[in-house]
C-alpha positions as a Markdown table, in Angstrom:
| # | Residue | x | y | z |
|---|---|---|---|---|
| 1 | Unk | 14.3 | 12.3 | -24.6 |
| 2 | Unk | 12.9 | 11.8 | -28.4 |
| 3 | Unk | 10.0 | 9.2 | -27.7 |
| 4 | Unk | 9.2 | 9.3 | -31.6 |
| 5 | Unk | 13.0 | 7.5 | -31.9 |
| 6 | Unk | 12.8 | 3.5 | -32.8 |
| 7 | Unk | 12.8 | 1.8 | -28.8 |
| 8 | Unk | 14.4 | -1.2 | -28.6 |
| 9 | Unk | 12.4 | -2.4 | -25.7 |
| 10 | Unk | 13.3 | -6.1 | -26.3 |
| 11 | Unk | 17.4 | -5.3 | -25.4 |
| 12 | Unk | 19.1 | -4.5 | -21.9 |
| 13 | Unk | 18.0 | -1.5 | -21.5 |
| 14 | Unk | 21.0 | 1.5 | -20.7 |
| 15 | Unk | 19.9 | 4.6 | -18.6 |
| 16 | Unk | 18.5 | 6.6 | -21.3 |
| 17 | Unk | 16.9 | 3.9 | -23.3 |
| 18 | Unk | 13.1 | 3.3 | -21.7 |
| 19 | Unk | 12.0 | -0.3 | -21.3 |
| 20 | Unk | 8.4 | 1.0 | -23.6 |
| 21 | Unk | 6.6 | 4.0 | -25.1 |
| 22 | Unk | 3.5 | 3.0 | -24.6 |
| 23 | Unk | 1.7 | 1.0 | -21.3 |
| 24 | Unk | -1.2 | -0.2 | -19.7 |
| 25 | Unk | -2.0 | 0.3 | -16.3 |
| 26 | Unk | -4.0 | -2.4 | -15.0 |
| 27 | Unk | -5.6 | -2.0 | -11.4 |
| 28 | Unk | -8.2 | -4.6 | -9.8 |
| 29 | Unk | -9.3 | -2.2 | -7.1 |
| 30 | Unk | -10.4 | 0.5 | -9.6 |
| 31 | Unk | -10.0 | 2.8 | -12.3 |
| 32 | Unk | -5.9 | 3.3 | -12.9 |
| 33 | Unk | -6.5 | 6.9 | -13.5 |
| 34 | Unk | -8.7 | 7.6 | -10.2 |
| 35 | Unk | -6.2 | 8.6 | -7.1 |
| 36 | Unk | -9.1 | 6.9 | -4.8 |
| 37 | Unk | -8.1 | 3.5 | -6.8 |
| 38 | Unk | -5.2 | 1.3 | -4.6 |
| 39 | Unk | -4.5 | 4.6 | -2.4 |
| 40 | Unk | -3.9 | 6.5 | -5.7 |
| 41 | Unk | -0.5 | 4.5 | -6.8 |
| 42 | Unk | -1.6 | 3.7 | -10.2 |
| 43 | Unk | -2.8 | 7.1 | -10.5 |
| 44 | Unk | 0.5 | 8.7 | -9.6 |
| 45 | Unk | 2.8 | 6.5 | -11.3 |
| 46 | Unk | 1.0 | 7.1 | -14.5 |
| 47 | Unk | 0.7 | 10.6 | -14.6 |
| 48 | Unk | 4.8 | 10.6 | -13.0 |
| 49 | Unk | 5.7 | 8.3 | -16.6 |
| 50 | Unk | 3.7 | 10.8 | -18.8 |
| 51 | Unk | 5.4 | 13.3 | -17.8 |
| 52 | Unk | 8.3 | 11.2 | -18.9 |
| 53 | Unk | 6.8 | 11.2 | -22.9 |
| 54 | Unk | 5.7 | 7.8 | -22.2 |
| 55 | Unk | 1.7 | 7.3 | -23.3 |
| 56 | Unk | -0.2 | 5.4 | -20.2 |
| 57 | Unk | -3.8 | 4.0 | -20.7 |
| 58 | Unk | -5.7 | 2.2 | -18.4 |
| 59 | Unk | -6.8 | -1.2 | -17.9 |
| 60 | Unk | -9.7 | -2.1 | -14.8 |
| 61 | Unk | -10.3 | -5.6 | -15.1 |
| 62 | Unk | -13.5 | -6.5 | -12.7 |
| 63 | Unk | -16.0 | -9.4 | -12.0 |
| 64 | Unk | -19.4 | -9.4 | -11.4 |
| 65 | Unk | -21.3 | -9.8 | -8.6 |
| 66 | Unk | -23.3 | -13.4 | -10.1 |
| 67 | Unk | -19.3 | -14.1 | -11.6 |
| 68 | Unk | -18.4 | -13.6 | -7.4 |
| 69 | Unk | -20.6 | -15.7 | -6.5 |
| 70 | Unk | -19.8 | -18.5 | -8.7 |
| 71 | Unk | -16.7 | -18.3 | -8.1 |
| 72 | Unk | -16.9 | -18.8 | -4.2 |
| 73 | Unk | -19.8 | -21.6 | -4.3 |
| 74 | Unk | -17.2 | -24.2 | -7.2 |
| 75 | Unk | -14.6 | -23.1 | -3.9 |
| 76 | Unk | -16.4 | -24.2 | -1.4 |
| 77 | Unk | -17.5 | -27.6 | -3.3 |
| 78 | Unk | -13.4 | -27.7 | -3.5 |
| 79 | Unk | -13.1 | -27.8 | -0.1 |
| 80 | Unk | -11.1 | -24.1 | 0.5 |
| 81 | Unk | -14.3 | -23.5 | 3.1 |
| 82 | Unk | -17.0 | -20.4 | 3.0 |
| 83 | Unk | -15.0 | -17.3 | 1.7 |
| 84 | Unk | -14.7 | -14.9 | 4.9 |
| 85 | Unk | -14.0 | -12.1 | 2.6 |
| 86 | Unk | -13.9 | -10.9 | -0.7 |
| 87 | Unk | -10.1 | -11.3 | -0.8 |
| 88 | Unk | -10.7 | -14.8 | -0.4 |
| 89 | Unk | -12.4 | -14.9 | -3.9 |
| 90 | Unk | -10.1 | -12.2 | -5.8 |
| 91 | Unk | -6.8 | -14.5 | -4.9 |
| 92 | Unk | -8.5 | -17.7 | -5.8 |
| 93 | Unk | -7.0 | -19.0 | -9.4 |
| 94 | Unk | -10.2 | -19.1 | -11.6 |
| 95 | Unk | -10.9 | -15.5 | -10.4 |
| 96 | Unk | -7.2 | -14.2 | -10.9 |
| 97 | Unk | -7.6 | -15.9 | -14.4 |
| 98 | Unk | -10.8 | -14.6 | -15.8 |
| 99 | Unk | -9.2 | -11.2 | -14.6 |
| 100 | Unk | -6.3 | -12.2 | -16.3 |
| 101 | Unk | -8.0 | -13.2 | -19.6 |
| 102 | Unk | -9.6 | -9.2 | -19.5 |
| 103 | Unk | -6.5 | -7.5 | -19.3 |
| 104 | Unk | -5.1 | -9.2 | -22.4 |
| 105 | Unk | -8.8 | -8.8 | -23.9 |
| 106 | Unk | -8.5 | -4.6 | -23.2 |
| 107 | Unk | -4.8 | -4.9 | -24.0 |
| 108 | Unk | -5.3 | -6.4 | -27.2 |
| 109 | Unk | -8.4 | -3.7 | -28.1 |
| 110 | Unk | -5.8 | -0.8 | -27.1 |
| 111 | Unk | -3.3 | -2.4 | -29.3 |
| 112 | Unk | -0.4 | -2.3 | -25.9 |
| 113 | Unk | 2.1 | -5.0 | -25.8 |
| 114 | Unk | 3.0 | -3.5 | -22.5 |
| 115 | Unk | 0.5 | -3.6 | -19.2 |
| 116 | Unk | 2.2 | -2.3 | -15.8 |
| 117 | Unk | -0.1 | -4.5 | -12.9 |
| 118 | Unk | -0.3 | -2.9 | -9.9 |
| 119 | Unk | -0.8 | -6.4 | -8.2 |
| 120 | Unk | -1.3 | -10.1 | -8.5 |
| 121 | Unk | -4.7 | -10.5 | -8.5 |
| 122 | Unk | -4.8 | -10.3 | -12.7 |
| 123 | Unk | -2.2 | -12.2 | -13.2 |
| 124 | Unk | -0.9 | -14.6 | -14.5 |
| 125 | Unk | -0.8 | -13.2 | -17.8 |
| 126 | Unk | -2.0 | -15.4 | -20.5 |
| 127 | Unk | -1.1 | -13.3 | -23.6 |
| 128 | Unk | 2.7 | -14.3 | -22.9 |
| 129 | Unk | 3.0 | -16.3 | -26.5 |
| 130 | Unk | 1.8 | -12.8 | -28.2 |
| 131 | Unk | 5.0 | -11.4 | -27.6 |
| 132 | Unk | 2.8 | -9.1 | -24.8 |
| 133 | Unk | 5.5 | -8.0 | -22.3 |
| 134 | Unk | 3.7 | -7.8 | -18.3 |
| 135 | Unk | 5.3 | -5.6 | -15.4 |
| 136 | Unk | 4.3 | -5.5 | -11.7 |
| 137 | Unk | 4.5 | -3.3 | -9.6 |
| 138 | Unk | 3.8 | -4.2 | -5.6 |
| 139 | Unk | 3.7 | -3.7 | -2.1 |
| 140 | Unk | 3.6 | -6.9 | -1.1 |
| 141 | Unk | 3.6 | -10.9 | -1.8 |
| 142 | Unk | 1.0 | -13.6 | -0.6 |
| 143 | Unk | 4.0 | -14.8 | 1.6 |
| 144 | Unk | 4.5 | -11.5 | 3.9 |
| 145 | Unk | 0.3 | -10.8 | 3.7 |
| 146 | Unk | 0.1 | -14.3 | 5.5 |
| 147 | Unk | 2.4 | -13.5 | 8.1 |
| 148 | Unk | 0.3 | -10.9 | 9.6 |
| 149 | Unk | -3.1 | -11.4 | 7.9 |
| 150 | Unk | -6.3 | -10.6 | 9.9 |
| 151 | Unk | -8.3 | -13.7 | 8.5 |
| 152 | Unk | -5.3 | -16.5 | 8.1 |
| 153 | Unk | -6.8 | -18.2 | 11.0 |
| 154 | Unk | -10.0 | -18.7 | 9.5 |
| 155 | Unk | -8.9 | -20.1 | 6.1 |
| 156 | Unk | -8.9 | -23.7 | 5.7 |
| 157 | Unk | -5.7 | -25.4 | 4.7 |
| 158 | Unk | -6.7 | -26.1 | 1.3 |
| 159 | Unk | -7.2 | -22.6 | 0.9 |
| 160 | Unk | -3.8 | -21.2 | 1.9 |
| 161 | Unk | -2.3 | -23.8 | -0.1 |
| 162 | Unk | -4.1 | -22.8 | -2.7 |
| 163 | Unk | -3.0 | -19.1 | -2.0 |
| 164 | Unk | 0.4 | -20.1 | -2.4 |
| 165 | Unk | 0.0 | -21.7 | -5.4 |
| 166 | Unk | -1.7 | -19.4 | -7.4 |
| 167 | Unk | 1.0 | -16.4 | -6.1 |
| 168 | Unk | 3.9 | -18.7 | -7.7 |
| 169 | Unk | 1.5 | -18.5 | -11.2 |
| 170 | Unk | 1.4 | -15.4 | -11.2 |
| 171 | Unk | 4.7 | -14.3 | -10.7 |
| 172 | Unk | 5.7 | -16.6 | -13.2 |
| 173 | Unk | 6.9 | -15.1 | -16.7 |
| 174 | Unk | 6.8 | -11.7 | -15.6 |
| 175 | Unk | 9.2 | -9.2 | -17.5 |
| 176 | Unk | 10.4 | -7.6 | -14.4 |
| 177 | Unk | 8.7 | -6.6 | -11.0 |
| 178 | Unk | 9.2 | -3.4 | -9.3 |
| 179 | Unk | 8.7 | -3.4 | -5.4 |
| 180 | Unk | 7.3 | -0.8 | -2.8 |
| 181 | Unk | 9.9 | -2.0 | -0.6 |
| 182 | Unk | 13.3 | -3.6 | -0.4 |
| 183 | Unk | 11.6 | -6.1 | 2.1 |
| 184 | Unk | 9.5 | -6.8 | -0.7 |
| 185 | Unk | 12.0 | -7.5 | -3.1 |
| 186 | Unk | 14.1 | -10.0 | -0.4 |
| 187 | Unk | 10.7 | -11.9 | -0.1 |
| 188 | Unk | 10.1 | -12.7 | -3.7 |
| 189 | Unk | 13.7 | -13.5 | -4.3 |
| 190 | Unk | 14.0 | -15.8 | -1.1 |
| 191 | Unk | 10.8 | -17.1 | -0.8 |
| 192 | Unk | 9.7 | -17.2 | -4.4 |
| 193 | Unk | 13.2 | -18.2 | -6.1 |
| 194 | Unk | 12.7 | -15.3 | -8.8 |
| 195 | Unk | 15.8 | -14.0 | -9.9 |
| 196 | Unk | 17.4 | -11.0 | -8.3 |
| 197 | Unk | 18.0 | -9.1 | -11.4 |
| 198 | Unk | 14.3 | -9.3 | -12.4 |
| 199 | Unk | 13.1 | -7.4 | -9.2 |
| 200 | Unk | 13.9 | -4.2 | -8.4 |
| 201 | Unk | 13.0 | -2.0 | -5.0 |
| 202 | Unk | 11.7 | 1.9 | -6.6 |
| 203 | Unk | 10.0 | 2.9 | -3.8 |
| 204 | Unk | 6.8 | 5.0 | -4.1 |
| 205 | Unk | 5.9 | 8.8 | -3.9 |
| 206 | Unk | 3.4 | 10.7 | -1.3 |
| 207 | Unk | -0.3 | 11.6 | -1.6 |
| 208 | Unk | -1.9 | 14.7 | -2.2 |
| 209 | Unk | -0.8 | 16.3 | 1.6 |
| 210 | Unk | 1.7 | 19.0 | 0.8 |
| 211 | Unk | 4.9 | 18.9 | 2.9 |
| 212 | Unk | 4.5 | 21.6 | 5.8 |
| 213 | Unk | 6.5 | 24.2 | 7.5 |
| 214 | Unk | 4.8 | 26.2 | 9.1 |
| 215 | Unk | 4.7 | 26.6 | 13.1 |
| 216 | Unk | 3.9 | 24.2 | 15.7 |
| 217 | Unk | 3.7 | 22.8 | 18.8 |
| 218 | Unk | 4.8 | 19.6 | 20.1 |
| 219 | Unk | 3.7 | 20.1 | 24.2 |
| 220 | Unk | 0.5 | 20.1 | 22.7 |
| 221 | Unk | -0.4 | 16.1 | 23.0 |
| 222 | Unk | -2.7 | 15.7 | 19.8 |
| 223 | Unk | -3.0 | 12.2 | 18.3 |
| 224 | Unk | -3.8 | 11.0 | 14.8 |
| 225 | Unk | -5.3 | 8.0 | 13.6 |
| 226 | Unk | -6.5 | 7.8 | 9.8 |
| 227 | Unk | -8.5 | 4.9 | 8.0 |
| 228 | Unk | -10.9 | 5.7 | 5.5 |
| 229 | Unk | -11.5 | 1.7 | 5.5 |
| 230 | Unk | -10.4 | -1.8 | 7.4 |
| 231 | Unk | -10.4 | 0.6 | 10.9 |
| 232 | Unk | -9.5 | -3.2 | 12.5 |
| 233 | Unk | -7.4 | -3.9 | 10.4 |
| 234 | Unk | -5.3 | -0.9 | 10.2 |
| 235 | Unk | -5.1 | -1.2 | 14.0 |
| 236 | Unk | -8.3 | 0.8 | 15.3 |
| 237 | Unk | -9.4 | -1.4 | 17.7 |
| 238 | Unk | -6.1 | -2.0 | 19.1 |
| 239 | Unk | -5.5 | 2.1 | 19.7 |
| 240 | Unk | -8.9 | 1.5 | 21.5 |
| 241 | Unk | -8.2 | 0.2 | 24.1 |
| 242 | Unk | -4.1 | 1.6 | 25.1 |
| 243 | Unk | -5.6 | 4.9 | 24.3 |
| 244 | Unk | -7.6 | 4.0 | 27.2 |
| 245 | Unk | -4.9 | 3.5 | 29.0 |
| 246 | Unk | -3.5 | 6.8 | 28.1 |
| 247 | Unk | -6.0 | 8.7 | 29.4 |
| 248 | Unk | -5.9 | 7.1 | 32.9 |
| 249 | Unk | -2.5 | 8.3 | 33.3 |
| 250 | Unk | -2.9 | 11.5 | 31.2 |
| 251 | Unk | -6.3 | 13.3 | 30.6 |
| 252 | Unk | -4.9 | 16.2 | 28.6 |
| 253 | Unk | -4.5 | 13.9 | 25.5 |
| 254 | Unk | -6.8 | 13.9 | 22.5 |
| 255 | Unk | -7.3 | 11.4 | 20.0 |
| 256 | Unk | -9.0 | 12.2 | 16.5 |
| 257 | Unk | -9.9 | 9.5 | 14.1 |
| 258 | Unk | -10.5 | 9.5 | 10.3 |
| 259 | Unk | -12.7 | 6.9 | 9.2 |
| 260 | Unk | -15.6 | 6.1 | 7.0 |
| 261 | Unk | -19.0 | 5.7 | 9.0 |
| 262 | Unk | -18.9 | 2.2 | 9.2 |
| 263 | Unk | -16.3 | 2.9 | 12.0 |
| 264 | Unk | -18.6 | 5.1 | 13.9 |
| 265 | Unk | -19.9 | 1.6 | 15.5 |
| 266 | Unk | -16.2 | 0.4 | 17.4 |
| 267 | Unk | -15.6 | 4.1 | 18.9 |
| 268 | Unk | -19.0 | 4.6 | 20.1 |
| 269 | Unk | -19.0 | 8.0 | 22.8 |
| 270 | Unk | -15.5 | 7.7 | 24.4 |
| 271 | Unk | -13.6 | 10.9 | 26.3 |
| 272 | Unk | -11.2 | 12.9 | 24.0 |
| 273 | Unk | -12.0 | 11.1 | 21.4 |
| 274 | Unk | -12.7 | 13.1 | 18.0 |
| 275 | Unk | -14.2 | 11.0 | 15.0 |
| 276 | Unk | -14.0 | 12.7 | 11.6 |
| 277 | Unk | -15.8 | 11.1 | 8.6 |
| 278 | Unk | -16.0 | 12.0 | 5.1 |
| 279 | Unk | -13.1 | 14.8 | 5.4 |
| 280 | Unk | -11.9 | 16.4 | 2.4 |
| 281 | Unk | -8.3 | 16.7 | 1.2 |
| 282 | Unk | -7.6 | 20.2 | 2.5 |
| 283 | Unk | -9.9 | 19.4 | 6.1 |
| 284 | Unk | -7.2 | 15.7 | 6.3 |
| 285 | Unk | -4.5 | 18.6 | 5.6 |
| 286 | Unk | -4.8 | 20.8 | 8.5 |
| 287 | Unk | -5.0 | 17.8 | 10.8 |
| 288 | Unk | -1.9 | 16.0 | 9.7 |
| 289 | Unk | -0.3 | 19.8 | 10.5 |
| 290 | Unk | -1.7 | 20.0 | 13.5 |
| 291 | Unk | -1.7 | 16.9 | 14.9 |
| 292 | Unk | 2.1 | 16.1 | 16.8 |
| 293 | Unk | 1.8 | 12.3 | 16.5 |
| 294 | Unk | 0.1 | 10.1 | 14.1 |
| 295 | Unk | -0.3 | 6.0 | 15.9 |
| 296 | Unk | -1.2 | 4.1 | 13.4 |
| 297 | Unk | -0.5 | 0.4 | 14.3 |
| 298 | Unk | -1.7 | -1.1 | 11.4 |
| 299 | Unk | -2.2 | -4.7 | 11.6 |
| 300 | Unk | -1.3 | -5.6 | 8.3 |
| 301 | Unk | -0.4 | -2.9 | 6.2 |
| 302 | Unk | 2.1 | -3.6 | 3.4 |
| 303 | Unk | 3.3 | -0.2 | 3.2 |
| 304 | Unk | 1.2 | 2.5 | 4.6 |
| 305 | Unk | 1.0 | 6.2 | 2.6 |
| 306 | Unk | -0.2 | 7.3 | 5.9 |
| 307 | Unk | 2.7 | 7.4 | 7.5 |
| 308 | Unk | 4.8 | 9.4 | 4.3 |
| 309 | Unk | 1.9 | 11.9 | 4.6 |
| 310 | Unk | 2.6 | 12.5 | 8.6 |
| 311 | Unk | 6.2 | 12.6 | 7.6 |
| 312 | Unk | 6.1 | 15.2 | 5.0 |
| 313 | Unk | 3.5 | 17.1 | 7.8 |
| 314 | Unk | 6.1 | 17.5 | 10.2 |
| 315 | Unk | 4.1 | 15.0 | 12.5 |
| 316 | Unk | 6.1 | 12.4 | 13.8 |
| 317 | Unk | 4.5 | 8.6 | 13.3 |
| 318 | Unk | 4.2 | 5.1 | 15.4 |
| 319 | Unk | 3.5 | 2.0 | 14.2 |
| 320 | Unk | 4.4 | -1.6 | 15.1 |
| 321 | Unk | 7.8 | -3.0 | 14.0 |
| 322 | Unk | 6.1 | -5.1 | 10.7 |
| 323 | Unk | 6.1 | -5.1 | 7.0 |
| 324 | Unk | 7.3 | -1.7 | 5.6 |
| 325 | Unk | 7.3 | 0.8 | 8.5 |
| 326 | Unk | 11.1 | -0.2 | 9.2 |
| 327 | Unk | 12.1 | 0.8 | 6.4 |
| 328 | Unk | 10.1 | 3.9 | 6.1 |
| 329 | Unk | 11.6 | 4.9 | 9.5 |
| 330 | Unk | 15.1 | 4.2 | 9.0 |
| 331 | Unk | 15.0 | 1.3 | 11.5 |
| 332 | Unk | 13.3 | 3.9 | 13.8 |
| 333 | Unk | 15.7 | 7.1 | 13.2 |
| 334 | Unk | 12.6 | 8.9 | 11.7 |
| 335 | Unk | 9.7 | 7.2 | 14.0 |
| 336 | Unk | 8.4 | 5.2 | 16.5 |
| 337 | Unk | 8.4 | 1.1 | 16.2 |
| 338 | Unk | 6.1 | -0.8 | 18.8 |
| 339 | Unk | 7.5 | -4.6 | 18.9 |
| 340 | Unk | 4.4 | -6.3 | 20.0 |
| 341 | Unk | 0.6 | -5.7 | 18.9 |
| 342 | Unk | -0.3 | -5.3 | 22.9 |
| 343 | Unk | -2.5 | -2.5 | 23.9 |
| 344 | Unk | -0.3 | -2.1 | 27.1 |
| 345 | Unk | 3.1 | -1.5 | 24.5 |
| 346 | Unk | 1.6 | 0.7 | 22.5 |
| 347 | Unk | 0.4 | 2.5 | 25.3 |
| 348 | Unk | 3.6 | 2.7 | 27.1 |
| 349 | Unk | 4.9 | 3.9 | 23.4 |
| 350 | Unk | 2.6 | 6.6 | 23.5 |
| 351 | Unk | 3.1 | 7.8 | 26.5 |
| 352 | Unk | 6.5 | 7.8 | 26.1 |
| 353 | Unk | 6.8 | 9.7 | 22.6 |
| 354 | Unk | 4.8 | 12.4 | 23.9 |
| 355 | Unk | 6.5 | 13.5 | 27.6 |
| 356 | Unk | 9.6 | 15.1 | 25.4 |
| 357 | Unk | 7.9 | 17.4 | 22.7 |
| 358 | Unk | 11.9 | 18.4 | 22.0 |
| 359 | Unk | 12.4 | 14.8 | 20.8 |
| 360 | Unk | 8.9 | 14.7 | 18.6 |
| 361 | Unk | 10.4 | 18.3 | 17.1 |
| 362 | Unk | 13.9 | 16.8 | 16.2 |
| 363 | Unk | 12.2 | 13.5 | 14.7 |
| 364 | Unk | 9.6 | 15.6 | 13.1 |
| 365 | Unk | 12.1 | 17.5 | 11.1 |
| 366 | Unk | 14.4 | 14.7 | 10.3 |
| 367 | Unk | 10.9 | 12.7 | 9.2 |
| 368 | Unk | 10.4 | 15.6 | 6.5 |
| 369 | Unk | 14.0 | 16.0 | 5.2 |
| 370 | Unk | 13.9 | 12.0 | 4.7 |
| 371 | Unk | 10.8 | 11.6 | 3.1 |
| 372 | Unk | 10.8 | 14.7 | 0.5 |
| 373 | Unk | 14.4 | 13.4 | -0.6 |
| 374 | Unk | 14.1 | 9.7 | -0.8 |
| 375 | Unk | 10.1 | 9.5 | -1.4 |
| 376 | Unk | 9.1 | 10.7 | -5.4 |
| 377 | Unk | 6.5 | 9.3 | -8.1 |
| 378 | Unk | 8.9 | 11.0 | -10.5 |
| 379 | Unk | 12.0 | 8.4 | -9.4 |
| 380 | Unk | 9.7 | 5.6 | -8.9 |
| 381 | Unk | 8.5 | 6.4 | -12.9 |
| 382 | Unk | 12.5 | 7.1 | -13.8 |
| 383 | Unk | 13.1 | 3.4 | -12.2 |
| 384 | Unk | 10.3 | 1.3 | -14.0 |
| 385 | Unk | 10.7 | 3.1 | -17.4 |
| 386 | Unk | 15.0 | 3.0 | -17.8 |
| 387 | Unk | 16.4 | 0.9 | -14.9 |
């Protein structure tokens, strides 16, 4: 590919034409070019499109702590209630738009007429009469995060109204938006109206866990749980309490969790329970090979890398029946699906999975051949740069 040749990014784009040559990533949750940032998504996906010839710089529009705060007391006097967390404040319209007003600000200093957003929360874009074209990139809408969301409950109606609104906003005007999922994709054409050939499901690639395939053994009950933040959210506290329940029926099975220190507090001293914080790459490596089941029944998880990482470690993975583990899982083909968020369930589950290690081996192996085929950075870049 000649990426010196004129583009002609403004046409219907064929195969081997790419939509730009040059784009901004933009990422709210931190540097584009960090792979801590958004579970490193931005990070891949740029360096996948370099390695297409396509130049990537990066764009990390941020506020201010006093700029937080002002933001959530003019809320409040609008009635959307006390914020309850900082998401509250990031999805509220005059944050998304000062966020939005810095990505055309960096945008127009780089001299980019093309910014890739790897979520809502800059948008919408207000550099559209410039000729500036936007992209998104997502793994979820405001829609499917309600469904599910830890904190819906708590926000008053005004707020969720408000969440709505400002979602519509910023989907509005976008060139084209590329989805995690195909469950993604269905949401924002049903729910949202847009256009069906303006959203497009690419998928996404793996983390830094290199596929293994080595030895290992199955009748060797050893569970995973990782969450280097949100542990109740990502379903900690529910894991609590059925792997309780596990260990009254079975006292050979271990549990080790992955979390960051603030965790330390829900686990406390329980029996054959492991906590692990602050692990590097290589120590998260040997675990995910090690380990023969990874329960993760993440409350609210859009997506979940976690679960590709398992996969590509020959450990088999359970999860609850919501958001984008179906479709990792092949409707379950490749991994367990709990229906109900119910300690007793997901007990039962576990308990289950692990009395016929031949079964974890057969799903483990399928797991891996279906994630190292259908899971790449490199086709998720090939998708949002020529499809």
């Amino acid at each position: 590919m000649n990426v010196a040749a004129p583009l002609m990014a403004d046409r219907p784009q064929a195969f081997h034409v790419p939509r730009f040559e040059r784009v901004a990533v933009s990422c709210v949750f931190g540097d584009p070019r960090d792979p801590r940032s958004w579970s490193g998504a931005p990070a891949n996906v740029s360096k996948a499109m370099e390695r297409l010839g396509v130049v990537v710089e990066a764009i990390y529009p941020r506020l201010g702590k006093l700029a937080k705060l002002g933001i959530a007391a003019r809320d409040m006097l609008a009635g959307h209630g006390r914020p309850v967390s900082g998401e509250q404040i990031l999805r509220s319209r005059r944050a998304r738009r000062r966020m939005a007003d810095e990505v055309t600000r960096q945008a127009e200093h780089l001299g980019i007429r093309h910014v890739l957003h790897t979520g809502t929360l800059d948008l919408p874009a207000s550099d559209l009469i410039r000729g500036t074209k936007h992209y998104l990139y997502c793994d979820h809408s405001w829609a499917l995060a309600r469904r599910y969301h830890v904190h819906a409950d708590r926000y008053t109606a005004r707020a969720l109204h408000a969440f709505e609104d400002t979602e519509r906003e910023a989907l509005a005007g976008l060139a084209h938006i590329f989805t995690f999922g195909a469950y993604v994709r269905d949401n924002l054409i049903a729910h949202y109206g847009l256009p069906a050939d303006r959203v497009t499901a690419v998928g996404s690639g793996m983390g830094a866990i290199e596929p293994w395939f080595g030895p290992k053994d199955y009748s060797r009950p050893a569970l995973l749980f990782v969450a280097k933040h949100l542990f109740q959210a990502k379903g900690g506290m529910l894991l609590l309490d059925a792997f309780a329940e596990v260990r009254r029926q079975r006292d050979d099975v271990a549990l080790t969790i992955v979390g960051d220190e603030r965790s330390r507090e829900f686990i406390g001293s329980r029996h054959g329970i492991d906590f692990r914080p602050r692990l590097p790459w290589s120590e998260l490596q040997r675990l995910y090979r090690e380990s023969t089941l990874l329960v993760q029944p993440m409350l609210n998880d859009p997506w979940g890398q976690v679960y590709l990482e398992a996969m590509a470690s020959r450990t088999p993975v359970m999860g609850l029946a919501r958001n984008g583990l179906p479709e990792l899982v092949d409707g379950g083909r490749h991994g367990f699906l709990v229906d109900r968020a119910d300690p007793a369930a997901l007990a039962a589950a576990i308990l289950s999975a692990i009395s016929d290690p031949a079964r974890l081996e057969r799903m483990a192996m399928a797991a891996q051949r279906h994630v190292l085929g259908a899971y790449s950075w490199d086709r998720v870049a090939e998708q949002i740069v020529f499809s």
